[in-house]
N, C-alpha and C positions, 0 to 999 in steps of 0.2 A: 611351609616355606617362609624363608623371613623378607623376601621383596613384598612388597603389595602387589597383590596378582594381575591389575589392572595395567600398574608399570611393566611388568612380563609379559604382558600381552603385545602391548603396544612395541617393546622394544624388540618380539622375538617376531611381531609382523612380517620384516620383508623375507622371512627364509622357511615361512610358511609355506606348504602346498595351497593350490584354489581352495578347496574344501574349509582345510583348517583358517584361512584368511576368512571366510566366509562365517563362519563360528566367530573366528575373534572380532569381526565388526559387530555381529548383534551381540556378543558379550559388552561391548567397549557401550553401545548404545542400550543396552536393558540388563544392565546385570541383577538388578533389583528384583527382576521378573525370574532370568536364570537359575539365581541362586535357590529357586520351590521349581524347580524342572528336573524330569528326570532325564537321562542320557536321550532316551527314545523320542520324546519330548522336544527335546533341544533339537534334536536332529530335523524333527519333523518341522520344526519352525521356519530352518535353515534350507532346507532340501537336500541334507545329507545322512548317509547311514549314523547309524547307533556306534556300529564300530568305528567310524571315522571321529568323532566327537571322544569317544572310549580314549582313541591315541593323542587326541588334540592332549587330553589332562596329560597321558604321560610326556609329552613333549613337553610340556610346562613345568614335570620334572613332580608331578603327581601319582602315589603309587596307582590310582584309579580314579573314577570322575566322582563319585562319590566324596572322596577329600577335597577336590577345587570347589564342588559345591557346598560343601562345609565351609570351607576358608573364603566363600564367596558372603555366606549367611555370616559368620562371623560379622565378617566387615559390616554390613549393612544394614544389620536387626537392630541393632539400636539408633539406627536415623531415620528409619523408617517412620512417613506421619499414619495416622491411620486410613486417608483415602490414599495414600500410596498403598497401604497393607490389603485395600478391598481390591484396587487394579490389580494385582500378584494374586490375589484371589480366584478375579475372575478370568485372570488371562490361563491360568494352570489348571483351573478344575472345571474349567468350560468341558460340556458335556461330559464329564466325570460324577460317578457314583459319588456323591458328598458325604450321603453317611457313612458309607463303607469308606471312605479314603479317609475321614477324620477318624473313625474308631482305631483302623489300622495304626495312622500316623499316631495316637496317644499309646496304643499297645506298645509300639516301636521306640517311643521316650521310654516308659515306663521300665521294658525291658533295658533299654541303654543305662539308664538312671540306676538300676539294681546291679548290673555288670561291671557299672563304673565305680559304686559308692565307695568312699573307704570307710572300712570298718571301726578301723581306729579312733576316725575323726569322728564317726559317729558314737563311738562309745564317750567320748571324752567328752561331747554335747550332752550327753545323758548325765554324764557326771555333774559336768559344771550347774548343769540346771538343777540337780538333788542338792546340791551344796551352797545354791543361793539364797543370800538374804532377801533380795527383792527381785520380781522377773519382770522387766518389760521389753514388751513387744511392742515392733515399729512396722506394721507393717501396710500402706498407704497407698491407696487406688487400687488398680485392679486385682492386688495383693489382697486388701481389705479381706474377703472372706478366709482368706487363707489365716490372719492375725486374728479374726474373730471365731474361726473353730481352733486355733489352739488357745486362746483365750478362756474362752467357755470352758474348757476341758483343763487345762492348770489351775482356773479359779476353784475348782472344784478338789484339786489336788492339793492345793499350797495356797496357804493364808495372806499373801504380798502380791500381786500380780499385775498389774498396770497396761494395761493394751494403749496404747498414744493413736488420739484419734485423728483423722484427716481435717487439718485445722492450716489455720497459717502457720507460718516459720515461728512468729516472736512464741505464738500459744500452744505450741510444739514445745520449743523449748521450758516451757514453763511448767509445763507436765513432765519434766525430765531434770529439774530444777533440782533435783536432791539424789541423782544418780551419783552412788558413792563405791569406793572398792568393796567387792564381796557382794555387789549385784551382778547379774547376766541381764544384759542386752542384747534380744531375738531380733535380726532386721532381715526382712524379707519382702523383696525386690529382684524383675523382672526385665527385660526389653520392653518397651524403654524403658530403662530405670530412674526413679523416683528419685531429685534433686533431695528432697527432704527427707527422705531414709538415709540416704551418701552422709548427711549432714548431723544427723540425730548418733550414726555411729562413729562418726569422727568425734564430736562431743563426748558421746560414752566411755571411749577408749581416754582420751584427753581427762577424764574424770575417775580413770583407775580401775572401771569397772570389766569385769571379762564380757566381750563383745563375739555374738556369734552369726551367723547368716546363712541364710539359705537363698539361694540364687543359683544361676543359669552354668557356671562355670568360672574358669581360674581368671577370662580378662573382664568377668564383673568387676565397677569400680567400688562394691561395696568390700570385695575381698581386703584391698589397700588399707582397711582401719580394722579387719578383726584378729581374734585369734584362733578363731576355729571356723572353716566353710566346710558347708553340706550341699554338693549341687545336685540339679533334678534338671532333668531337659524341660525345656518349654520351648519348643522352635514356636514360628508363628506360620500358622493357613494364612489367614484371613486377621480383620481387624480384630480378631477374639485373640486374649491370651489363654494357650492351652494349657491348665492349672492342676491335670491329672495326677502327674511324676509328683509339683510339689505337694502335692497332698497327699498321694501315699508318705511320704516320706516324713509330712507333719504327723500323719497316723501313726508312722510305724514309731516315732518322738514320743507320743501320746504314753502308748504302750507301753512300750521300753520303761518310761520314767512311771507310771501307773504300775508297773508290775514289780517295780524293786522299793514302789512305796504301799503297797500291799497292806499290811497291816493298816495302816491309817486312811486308806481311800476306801477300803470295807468298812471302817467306823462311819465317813460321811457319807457313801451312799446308804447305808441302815438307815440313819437319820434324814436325809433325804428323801427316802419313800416313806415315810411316816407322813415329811411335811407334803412329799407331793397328792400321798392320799387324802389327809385332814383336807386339804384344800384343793381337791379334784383337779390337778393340773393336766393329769393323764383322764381321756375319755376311758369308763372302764364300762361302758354298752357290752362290748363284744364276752366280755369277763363272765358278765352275767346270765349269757343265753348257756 
């Protein structure tokens, strides 16, 4: 829908039934919370059926409630602070299985994240990164492990690699000081997203380099400066970012670019277990018994 759901709320109020009135005032007063509720949830908050809540959406001109709660996360995952993300935490999964409701809910990215990819734009990422002169990845706060395992793993594949560490703005820039045309710029960013990634691929792009990302979907603001996105779900439980979707997806990057550079990442890992053995980097106890 292209109103804001909130303005639909409030203006479609006086021709509501009790019920759905009822729903639209704890939407208008907790939508923060809503948006990680499910139909049955919602209902029970409210003291009405599941089915009554089910039709609220389609009155709202929703094919089901599962889209308002979409278009509800939308809006509000990136204003979220992080003791608002632990309240939405504790109000949804009070007395709920945690581990089971987070394993589920990562299964359920994961699956979305693979149903949704496009093929294309993933192939053209594999490409552009075999065909670059230098790679840097930008990828800062809770992203970090994400930019440091593909790091690790491109250093090892390609001679030019530059991960930009979580520093200030000016010391940012200054590690990116010599981004020229015929580099790739990896920027990967999350809910909330990271002012200083936004800022590191606008620079990039403005520098002629091909700029790519990985992020949450089409209204990331890191989309606006690149030429290629690859998104991955990351809704948010709790104050944790769930970082599973983008990591498959850095894996499956890995791979991809690892397997069509074959020849030459068998020469460096040969030489590599040479040096990891001379210099005992791996325990080899177990080897021996």
């Amino acid at each position: 829908m292209e109103r804001d759901i909130l303005t639909s709320i409030k203006d479609g109020r006086p021709g509501f039934s009790k019920g759905q009135k009822a729903i639209a005032d704890y939407i208008l007063r907790n939508y923060d919370k809503v948006a990680f509720m499910t139909a049955s949830r919602l209902g029970e908050k409210v003291g009405v059926s599941e089915s009554t809540v089910v039709r609220f959406a389609s009155e709202l001109g929703y094919e089901g409630y599962p889209e308002m709660r979409q278009t509800l996360q939308e809006m509000i995952k990136h204003r979220l602070t992080s003791v608002q993300r632990i309240e939405v935490a504790r109000d949804t999964m009070s007395g709920s299985d945690i581990l089971s409701t987070v394993f589920h809910a990562d299964i359920h990215k994961l699956r979305s994240t693979l149903e949704n990819i496009n093929r294309e734009d993933f192939d053209k990422a594999v490409s552009a990164i075999l065909a670059a002169k230098r790679i840097y990845i930008v990828a800062l706060r809770s992203s970090s492990a994400l930019g440091s395992l593909m790091g690790y793993y491109f250093n090892l594949i390609f001679d030019d690699v530059k991960q930009i560490l979580s520093v200030s703005t000016s010391e940012m820039f200054e590690q990116m000081m010599r981004v020229a045309p015929g580099d790739v710029v990896i920027g990967i960013s999350f809910p909330r997203y990271s002012t200083q990634t936004i800022r590191a691929l606008r620079y990039s792009r403005d520098m002629g380099a091909k700029v790519l990302c990985i992020t949450d979907g089409e209204m990331s603001p890191l989309t606006k400066y690149v030429d290629i996105a690859l998104f991955a779900k990351s809704d948010m439980l709790s104050f944790v970012d769930s970082l599973v979707a983008p990591l498959s997806l850095i894996n499956a990057l890995i791979v991809s670019v690892g397997t069509l550079h074959s020849e030459d990442i068998s020469k460096t890992f040969e030489k590599l277990e040479h040096i990891w053995d001379e210099y005992s980097v791996y325990d080899k106890t177990e080897e021996q018994h």
